[in-house]
Backbone and ligand atoms as CSV (ligand in chain L), in Angstrom:
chain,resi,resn,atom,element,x,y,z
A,1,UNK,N,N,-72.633,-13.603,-19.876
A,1,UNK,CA,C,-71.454,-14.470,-19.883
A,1,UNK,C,C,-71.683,-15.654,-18.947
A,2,UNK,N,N,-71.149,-16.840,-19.725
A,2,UNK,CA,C,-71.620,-17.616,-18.662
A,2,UNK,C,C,-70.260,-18.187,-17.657
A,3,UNK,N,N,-70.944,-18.540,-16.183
A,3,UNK,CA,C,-70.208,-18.680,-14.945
A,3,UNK,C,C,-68.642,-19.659,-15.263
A,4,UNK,N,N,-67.587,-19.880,-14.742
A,4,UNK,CA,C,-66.463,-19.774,-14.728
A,4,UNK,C,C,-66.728,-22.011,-14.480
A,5,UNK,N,N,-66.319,-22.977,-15.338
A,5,UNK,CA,C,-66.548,-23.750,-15.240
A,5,UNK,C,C,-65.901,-24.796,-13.896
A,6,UNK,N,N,-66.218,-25.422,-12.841
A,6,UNK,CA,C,-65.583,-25.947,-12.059
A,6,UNK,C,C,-64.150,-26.288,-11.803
A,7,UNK,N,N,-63.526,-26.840,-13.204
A,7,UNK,CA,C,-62.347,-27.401,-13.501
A,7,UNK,C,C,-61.384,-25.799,-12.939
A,8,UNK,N,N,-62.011,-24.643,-14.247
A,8,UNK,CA,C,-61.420,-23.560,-14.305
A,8,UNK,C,C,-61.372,-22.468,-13.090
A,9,UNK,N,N,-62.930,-22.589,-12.448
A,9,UNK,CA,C,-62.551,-22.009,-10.969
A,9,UNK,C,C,-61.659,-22.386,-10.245
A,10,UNK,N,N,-61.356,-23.754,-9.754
A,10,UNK,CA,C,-60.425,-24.358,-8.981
A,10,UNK,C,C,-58.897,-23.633,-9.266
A,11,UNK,N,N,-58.681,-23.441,-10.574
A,11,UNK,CA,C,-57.230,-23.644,-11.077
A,11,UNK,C,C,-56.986,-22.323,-10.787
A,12,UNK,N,N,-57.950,-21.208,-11.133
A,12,UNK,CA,C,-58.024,-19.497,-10.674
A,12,UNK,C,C,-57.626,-19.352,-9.009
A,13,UNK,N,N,-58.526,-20.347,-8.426
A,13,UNK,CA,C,-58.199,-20.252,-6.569
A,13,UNK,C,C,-56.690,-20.480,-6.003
A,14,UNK,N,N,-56.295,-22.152,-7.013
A,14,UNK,CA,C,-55.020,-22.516,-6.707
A,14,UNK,C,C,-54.021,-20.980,-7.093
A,15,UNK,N,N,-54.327,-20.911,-8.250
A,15,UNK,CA,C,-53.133,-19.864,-9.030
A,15,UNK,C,C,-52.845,-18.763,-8.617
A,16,UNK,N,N,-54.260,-18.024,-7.631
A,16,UNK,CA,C,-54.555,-16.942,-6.685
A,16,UNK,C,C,-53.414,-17.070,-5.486
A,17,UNK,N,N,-53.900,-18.370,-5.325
A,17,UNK,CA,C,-53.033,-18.481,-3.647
A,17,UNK,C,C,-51.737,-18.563,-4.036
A,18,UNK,N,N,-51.324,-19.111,-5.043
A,18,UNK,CA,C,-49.344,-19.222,-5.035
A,18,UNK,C,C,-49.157,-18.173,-5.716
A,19,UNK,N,N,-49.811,-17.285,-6.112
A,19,UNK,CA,C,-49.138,-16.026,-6.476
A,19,UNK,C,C,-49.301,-15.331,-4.962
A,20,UNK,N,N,-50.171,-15.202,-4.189
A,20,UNK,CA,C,-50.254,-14.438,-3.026
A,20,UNK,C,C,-49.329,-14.980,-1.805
A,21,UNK,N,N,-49.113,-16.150,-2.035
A,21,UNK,CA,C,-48.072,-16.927,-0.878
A,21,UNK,C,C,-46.692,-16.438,-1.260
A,22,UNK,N,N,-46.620,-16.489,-2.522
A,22,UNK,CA,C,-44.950,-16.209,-3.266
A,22,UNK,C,C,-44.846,-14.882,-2.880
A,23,UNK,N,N,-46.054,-13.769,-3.344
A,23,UNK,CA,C,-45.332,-12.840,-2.439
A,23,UNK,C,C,-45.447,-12.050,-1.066
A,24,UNK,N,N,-46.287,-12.814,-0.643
A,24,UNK,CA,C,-46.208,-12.494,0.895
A,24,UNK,C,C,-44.778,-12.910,1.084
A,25,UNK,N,N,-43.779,-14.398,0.764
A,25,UNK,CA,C,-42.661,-14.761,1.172
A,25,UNK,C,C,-41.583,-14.074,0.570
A,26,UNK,N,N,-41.598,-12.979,-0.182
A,26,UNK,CA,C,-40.939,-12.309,-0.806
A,26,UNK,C,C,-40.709,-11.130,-0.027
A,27,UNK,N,N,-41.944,-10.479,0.777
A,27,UNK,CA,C,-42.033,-9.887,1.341
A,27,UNK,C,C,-41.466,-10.109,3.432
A,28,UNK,N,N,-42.119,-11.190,3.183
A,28,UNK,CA,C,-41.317,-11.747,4.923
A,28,UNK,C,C,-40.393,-12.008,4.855
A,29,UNK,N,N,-39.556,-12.529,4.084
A,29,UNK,CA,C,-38.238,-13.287,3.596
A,29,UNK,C,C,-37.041,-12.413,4.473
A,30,UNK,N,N,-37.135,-11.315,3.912
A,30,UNK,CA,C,-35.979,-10.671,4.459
A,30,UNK,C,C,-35.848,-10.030,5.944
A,31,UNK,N,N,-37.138,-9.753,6.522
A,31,UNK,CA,C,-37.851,-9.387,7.715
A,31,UNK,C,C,-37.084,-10.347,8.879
A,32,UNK,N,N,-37.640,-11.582,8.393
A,32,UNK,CA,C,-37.431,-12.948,9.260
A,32,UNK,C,C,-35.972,-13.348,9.146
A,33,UNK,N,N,-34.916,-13.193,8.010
A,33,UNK,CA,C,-33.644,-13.278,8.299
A,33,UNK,C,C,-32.827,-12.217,8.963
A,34,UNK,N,N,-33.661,-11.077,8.513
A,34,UNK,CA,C,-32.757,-9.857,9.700
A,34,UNK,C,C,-33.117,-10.481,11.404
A,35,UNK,N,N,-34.564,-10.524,11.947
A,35,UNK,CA,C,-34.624,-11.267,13.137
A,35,UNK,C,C,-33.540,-12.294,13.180
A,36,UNK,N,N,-33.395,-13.360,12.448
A,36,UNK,CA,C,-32.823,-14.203,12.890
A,36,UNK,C,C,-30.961,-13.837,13.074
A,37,UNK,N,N,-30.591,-13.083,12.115
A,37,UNK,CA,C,-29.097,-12.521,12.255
A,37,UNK,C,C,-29.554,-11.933,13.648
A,38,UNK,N,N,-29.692,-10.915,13.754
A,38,UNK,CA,C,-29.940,-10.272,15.058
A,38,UNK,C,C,-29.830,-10.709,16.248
A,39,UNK,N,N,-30.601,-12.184,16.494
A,39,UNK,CA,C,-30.207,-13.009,17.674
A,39,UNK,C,C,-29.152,-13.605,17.391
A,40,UNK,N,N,-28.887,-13.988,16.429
A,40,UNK,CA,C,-27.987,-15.461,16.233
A,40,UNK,C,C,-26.386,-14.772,16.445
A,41,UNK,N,N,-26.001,-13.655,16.023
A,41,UNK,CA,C,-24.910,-13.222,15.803
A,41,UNK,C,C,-24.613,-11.805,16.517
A,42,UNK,N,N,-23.152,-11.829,16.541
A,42,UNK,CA,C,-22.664,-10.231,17.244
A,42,UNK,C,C,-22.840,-9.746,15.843
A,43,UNK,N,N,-23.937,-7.984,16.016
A,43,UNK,CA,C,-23.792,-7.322,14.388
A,43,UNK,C,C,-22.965,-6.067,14.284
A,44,UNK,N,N,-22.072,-5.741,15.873
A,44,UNK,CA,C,-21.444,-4.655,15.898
A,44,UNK,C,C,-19.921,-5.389,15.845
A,45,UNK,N,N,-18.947,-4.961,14.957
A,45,UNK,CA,C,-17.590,-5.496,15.181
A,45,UNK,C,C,-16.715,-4.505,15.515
A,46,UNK,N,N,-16.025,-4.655,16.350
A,46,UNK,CA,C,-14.910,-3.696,16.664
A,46,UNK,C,C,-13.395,-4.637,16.483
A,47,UNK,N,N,-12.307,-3.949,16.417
A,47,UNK,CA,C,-11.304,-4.440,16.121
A,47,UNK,C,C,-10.675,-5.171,16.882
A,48,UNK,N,N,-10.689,-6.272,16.868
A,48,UNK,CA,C,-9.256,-7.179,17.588
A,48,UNK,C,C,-8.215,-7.579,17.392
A,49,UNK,N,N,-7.979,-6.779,16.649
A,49,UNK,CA,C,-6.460,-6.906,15.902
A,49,UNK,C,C,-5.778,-5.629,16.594
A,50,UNK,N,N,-4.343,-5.830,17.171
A,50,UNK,CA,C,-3.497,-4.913,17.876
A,50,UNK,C,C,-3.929,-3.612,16.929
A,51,UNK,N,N,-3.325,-2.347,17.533
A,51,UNK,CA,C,-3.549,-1.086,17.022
A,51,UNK,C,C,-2.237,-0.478,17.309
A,52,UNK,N,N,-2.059,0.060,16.585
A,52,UNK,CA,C,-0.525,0.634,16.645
A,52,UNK,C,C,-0.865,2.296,17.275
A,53,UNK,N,N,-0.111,2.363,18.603
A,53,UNK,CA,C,-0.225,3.483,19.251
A,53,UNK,C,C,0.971,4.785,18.924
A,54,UNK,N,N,1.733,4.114,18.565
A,54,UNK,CA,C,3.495,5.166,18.241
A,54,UNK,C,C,4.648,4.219,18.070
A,55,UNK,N,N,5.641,4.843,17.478
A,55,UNK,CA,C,6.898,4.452,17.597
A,55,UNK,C,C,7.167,4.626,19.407
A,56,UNK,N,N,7.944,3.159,19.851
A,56,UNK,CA,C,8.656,3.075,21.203
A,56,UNK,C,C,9.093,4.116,22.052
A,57,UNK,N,N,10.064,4.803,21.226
A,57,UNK,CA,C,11.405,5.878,20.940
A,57,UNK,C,C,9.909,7.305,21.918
A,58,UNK,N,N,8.613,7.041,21.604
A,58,UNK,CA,C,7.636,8.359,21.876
A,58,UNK,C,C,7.412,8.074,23.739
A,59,UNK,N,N,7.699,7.093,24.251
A,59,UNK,CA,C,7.340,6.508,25.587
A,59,UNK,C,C,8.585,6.802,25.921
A,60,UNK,N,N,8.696,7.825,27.364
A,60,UNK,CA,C,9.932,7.719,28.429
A,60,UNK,C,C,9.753,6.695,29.094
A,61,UNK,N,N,10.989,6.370,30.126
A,61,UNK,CA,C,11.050,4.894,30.146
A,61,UNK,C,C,10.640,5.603,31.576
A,62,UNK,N,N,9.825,4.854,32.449
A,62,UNK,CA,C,8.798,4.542,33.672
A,62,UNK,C,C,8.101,6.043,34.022
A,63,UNK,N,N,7.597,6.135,32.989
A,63,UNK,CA,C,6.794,7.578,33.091
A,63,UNK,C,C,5.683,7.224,32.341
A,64,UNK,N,N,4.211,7.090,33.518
A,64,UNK,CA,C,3.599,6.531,32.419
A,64,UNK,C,C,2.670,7.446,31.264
A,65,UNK,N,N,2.133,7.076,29.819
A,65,UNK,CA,C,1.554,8.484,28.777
A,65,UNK,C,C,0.446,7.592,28.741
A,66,UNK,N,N,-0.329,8.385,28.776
A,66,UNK,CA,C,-1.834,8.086,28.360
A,66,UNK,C,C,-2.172,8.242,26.876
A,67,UNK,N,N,-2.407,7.126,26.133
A,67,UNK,CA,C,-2.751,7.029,24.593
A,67,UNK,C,C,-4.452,6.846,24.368
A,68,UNK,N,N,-4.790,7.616,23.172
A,68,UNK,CA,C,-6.274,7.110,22.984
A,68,UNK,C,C,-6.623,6.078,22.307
A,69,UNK,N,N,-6.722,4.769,22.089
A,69,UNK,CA,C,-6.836,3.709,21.266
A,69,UNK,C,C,-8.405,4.454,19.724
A,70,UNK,N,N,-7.622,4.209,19.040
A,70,UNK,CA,C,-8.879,4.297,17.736
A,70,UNK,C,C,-8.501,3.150,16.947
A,71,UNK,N,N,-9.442,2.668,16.459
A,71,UNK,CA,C,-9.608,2.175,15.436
A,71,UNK,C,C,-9.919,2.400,14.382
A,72,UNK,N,N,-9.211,1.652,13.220
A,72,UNK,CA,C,-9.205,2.368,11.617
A,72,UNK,C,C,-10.665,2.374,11.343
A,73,UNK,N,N,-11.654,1.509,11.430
A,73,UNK,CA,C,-12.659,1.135,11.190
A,73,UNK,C,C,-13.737,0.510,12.170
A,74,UNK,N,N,-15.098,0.549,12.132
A,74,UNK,CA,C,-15.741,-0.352,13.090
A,74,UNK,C,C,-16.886,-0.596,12.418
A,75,UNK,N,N,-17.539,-1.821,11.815
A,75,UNK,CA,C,-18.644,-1.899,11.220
A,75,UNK,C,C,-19.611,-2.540,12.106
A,76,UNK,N,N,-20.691,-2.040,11.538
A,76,UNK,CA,C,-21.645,-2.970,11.693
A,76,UNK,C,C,-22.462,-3.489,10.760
A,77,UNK,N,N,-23.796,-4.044,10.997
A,77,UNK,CA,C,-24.210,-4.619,9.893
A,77,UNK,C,C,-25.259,-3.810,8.649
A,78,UNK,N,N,-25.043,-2.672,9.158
A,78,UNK,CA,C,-25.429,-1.539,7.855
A,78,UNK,C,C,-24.294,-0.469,7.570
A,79,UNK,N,N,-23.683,-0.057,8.719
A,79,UNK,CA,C,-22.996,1.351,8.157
A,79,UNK,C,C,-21.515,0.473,8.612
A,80,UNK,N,N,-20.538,1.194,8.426
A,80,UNK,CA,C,-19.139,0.872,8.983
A,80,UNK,C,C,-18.375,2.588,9.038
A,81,UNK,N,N,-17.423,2.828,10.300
A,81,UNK,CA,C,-17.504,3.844,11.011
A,81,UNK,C,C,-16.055,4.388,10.612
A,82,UNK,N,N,-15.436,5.320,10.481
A,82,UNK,CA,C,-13.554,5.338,10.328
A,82,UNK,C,C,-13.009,5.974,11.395
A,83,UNK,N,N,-11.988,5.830,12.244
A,83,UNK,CA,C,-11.302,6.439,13.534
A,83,UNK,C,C,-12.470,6.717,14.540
A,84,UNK,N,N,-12.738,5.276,15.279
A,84,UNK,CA,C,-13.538,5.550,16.022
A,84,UNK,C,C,-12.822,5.038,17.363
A,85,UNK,N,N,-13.096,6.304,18.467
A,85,UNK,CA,C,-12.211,5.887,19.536
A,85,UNK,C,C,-12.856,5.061,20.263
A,86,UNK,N,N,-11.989,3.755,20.721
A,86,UNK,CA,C,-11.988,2.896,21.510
A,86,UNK,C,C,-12.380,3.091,22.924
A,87,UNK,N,N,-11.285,3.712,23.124
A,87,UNK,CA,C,-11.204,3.809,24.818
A,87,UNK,C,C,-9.839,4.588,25.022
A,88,UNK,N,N,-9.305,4.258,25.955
A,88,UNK,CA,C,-7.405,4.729,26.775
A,88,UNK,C,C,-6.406,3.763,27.264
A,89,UNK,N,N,-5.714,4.093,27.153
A,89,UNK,CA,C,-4.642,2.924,28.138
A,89,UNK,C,C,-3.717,3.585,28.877
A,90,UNK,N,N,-2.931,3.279,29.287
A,90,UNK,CA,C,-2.222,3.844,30.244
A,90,UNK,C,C,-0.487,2.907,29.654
A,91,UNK,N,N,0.448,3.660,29.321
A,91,UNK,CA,C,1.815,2.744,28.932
A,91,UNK,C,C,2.408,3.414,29.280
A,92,UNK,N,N,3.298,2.102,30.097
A,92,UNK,CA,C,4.661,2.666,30.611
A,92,UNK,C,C,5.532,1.953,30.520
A,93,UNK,N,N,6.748,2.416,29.711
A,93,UNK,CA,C,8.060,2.144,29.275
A,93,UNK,C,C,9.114,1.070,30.401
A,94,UNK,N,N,9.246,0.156,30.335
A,94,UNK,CA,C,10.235,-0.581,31.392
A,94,UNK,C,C,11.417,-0.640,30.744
A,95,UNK,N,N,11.775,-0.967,29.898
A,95,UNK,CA,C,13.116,-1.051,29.171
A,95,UNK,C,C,13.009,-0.379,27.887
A,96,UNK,N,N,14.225,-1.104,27.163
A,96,UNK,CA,C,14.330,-0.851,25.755
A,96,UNK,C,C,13.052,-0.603,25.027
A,97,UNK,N,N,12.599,-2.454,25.239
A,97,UNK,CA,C,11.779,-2.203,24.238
A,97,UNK,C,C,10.257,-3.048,25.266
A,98,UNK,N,N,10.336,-3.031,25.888
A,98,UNK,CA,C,9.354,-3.900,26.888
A,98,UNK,C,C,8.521,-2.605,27.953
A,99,UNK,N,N,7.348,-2.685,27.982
A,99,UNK,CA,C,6.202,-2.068,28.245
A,99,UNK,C,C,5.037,-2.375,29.877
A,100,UNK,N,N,4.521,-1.886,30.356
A,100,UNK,CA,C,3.306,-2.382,31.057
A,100,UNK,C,C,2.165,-1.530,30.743
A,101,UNK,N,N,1.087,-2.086,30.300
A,101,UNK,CA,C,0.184,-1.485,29.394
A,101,UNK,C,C,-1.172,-1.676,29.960
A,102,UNK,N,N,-1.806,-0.847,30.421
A,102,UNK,CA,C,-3.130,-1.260,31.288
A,102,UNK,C,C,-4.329,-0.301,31.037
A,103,UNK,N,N,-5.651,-0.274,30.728
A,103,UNK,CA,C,-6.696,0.212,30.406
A,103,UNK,C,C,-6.976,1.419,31.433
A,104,UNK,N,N,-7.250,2.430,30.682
A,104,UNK,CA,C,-7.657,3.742,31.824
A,104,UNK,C,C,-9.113,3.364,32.094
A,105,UNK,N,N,-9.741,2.253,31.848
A,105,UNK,CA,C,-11.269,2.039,32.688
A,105,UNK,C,C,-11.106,1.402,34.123
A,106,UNK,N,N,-11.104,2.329,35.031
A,106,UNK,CA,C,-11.473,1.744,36.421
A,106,UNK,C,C,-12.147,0.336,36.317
A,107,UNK,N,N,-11.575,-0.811,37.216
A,107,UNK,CA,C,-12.194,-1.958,37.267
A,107,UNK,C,C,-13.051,-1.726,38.560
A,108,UNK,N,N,-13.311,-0.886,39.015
A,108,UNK,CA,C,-14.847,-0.813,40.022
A,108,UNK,C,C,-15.719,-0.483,39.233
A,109,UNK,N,N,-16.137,0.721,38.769
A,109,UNK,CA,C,-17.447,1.179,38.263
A,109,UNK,C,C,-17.140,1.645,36.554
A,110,UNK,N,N,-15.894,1.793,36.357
A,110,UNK,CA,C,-15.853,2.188,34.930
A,110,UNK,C,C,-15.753,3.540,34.621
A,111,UNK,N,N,-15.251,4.969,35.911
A,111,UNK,CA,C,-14.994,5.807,35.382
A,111,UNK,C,C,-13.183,5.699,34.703
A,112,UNK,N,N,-12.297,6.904,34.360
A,112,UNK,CA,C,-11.397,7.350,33.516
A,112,UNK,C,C,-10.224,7.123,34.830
A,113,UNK,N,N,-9.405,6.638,34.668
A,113,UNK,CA,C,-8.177,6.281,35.718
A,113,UNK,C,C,-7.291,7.651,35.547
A,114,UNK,N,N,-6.798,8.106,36.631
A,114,UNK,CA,C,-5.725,9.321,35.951
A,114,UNK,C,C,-3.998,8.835,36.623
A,115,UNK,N,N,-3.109,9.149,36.199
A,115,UNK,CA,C,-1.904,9.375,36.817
A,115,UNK,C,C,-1.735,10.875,37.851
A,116,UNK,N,N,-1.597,10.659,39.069
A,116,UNK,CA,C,-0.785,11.659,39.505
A,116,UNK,C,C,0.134,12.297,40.120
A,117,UNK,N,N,1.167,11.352,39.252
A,117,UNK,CA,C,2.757,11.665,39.112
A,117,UNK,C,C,4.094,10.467,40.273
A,118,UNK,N,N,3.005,9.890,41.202
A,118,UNK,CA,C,3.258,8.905,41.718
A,118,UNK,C,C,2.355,7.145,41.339
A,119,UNK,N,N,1.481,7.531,41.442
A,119,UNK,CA,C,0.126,6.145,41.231
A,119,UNK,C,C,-0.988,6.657,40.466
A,120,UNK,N,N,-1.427,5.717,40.008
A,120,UNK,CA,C,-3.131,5.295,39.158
A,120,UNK,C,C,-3.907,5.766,39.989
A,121,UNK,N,N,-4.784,6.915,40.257
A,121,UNK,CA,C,-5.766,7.473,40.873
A,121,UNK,C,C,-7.058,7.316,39.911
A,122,UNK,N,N,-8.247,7.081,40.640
A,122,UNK,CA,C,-9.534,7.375,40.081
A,122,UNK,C,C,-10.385,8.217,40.826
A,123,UNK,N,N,-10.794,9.095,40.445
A,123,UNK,CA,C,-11.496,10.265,41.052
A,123,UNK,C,C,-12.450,10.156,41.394
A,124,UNK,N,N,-13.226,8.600,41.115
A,124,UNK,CA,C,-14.611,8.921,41.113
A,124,UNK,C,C,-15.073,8.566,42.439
A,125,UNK,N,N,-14.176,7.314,43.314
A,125,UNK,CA,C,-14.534,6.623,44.564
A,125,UNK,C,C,-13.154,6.395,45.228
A,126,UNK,N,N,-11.962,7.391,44.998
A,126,UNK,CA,C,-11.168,7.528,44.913
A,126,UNK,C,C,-9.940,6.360,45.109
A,127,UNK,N,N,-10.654,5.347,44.165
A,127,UNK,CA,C,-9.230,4.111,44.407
A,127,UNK,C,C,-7.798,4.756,43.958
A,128,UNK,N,N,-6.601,4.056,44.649
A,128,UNK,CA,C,-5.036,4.305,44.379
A,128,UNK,C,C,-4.639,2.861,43.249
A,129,UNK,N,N,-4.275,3.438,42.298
A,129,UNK,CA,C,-3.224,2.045,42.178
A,129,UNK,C,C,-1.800,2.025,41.972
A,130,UNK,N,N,-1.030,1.125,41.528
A,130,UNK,CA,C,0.361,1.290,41.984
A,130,UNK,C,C,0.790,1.116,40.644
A,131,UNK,N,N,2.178,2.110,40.578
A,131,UNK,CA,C,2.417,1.783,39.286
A,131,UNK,C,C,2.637,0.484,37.857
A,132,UNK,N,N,2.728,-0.650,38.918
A,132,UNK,CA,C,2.626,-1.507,38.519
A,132,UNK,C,C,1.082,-2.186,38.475
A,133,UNK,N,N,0.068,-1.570,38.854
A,133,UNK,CA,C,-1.321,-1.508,38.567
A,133,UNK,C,C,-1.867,-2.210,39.274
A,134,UNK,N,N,-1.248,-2.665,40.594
A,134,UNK,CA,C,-2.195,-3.211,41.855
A,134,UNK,C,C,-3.026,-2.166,42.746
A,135,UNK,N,N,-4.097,-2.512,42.749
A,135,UNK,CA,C,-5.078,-1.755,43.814
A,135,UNK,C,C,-4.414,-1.380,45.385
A,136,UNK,N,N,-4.297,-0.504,45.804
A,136,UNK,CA,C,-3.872,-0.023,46.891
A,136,UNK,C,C,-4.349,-0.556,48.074
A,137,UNK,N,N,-4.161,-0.601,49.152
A,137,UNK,CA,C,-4.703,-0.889,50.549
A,137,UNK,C,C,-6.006,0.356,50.758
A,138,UNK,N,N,-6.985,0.015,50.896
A,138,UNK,CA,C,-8.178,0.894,50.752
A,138,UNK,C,C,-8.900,1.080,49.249
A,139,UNK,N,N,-8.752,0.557,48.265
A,139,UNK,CA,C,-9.027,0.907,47.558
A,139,UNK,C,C,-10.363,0.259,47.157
A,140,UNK,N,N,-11.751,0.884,46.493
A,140,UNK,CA,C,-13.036,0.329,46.756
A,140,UNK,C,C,-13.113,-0.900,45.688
A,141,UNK,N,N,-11.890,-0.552,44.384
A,141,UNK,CA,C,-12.021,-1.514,42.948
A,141,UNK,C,C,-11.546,-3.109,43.890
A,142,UNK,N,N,-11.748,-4.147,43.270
A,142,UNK,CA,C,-11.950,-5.417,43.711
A,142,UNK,C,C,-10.763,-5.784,43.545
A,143,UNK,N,N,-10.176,-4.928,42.386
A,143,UNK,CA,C,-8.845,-5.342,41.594
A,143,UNK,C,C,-7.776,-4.547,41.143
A,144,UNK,N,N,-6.483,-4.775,40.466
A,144,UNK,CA,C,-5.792,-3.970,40.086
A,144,UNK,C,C,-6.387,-3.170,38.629
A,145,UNK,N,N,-5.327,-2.263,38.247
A,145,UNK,CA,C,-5.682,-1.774,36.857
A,145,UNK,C,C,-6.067,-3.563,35.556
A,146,UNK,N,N,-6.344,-3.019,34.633
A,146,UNK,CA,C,-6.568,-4.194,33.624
A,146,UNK,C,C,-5.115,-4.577,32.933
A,147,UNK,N,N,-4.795,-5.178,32.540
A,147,UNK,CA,C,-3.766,-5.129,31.343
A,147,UNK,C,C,-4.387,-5.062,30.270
A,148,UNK,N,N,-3.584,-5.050,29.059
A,148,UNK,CA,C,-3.594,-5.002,27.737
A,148,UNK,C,C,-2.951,-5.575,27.284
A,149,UNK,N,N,-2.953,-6.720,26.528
A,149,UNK,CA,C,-2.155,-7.412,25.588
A,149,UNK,C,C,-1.597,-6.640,24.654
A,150,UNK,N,N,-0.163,-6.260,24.023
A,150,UNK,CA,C,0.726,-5.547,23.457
A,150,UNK,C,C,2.091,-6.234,22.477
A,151,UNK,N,N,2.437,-5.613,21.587
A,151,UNK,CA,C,3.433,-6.387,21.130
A,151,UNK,C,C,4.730,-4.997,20.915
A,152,UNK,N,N,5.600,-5.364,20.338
A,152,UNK,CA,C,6.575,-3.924,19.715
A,152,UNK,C,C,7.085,-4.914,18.057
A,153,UNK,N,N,6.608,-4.266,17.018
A,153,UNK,CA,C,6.938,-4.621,15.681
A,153,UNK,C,C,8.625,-4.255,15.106
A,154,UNK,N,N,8.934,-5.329,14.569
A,154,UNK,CA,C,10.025,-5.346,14.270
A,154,UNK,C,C,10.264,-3.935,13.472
A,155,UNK,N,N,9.749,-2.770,13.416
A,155,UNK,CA,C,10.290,-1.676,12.819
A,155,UNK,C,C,10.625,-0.516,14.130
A,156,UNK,N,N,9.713,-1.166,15.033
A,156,UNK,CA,C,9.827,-0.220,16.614
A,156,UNK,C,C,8.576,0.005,16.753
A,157,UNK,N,N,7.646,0.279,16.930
A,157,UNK,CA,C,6.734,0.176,17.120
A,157,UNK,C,C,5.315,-0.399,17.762
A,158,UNK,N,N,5.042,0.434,18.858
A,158,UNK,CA,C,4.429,-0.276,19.652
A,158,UNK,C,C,2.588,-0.380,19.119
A,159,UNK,N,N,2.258,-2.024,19.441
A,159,UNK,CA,C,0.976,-2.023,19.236
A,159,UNK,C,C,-0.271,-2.534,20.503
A,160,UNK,N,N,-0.859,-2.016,20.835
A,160,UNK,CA,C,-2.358,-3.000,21.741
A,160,UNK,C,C,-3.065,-3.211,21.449
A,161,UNK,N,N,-3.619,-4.182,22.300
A,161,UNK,CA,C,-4.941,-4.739,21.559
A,161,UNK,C,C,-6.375,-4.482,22.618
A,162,UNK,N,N,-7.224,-3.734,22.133
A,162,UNK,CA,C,-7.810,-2.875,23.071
A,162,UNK,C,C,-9.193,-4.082,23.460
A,163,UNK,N,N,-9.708,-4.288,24.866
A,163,UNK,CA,C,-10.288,-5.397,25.453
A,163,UNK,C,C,-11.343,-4.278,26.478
A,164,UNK,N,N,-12.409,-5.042,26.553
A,164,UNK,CA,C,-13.241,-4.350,27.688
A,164,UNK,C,C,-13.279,-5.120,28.804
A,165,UNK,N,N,-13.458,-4.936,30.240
A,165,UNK,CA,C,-13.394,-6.203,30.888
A,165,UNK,C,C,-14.584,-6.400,32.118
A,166,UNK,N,N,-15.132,-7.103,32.560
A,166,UNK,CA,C,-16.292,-6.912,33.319
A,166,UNK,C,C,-15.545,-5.922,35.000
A,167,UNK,N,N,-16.703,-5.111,35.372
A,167,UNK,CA,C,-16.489,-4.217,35.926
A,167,UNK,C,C,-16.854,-4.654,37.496
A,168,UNK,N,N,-16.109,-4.315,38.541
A,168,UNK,CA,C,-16.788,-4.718,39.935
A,168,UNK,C,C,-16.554,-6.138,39.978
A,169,UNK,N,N,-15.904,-6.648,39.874
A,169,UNK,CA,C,-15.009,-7.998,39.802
A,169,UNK,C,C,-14.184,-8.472,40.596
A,170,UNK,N,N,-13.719,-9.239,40.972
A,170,UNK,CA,C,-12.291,-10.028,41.758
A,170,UNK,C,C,-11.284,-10.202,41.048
A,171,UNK,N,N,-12.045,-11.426,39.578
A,171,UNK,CA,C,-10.912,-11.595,38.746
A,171,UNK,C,C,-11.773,-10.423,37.573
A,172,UNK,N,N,-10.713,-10.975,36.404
A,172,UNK,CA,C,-10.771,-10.096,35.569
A,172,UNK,C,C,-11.039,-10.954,34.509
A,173,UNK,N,N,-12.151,-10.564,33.619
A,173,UNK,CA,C,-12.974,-11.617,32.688
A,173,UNK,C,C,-13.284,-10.482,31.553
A,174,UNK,N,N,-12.893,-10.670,30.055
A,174,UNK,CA,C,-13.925,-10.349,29.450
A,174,UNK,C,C,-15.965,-9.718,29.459
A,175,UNK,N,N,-16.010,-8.588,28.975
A,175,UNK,CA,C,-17.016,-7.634,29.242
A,175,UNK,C,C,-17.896,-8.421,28.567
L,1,FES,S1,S,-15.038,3.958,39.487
L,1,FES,FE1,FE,-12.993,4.060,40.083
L,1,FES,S2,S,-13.028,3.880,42.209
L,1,FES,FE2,FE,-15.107,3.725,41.631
């Protein structure tokens, strides 16, 4: 047989390489946009939309109940999760229908805040806080309890909106 003529080798080399480029890029294509989502974007979402903890009517008024915040859902960018708990808060009833609503994460180190039966205790470095969620005289946290942004829905119903907040702080900033 005779050898492959100049014109026709060339066109075999070209035709070689853009079939092998096309799918090498077929193959990197998706590689290189997952990297790039990955940096470019948050791929875990959690809810920022209030969460409805109970009807009002379930909170005695200045007694404070410890609620577990869940969320209906939490995706990320492969799976998405159902009733996944958030965190805690701490609510306590002032009136009718009006609330003070503050995160059971210690703003020193981030252990579980408890009530005991007078003030906000944390067990772990033993800060006090006050029912109104100021840090006590001695206390090692920088700061008071956190708040929580909250609403009550026109059917009764109380909702929060669950926030993480940087830990070992003065002020109080987003985590
Ligand atoms: S974590 Fe609460 S006092 Fe240290």
């Amino acid at each position: 047989m005779a050898p492959p003529k100049p014109d026709r080798r060339k066109f075999l080399k070209l035709a070689t390489s853009a079939v092998g480029g096309g799918l090498g890029l077929i193959v990197v294509a998706p590689a290189l946009r997952l990297l790039g989502e990955a940096a470019g974007s948050t791929t875990v979402k959690t809810p920022i939309d209030p969460i409805d903890v109970g009807a009002v009517e379930r909170f005695p008024v200045d007694t404070p109940i410890k609620v577990t915040i869940v969320a209906a859902e939490v995706t990320d960018a492969w799976t998405s999760a159902r009733d996944v708990v958030l965190g805690a808060a701490w609510v306590r009833r002032t009136g009718d229908k009006s609330f003070e609503v503050f995160s059971a994460v210690c703003p020193h180190l981030g252990c579980g805040v408890d009530f005991d039966g007078k003030q906000f205790a944390c067990p772990c470095h033993d800060s006090k806080f006050a029912l109104a969620g100021a840090a006590q005289p001695g206390a090692v946290a920088k700061r008071g309890l956190d708040s929580l942004e909250h609403d009550v829905t026109a059917d009764g119903r109380l909702r929060i909106t669950w926030a993480r907040f940087a830990l070992d702080t003065e002020e109080k900033r987003p985590a």
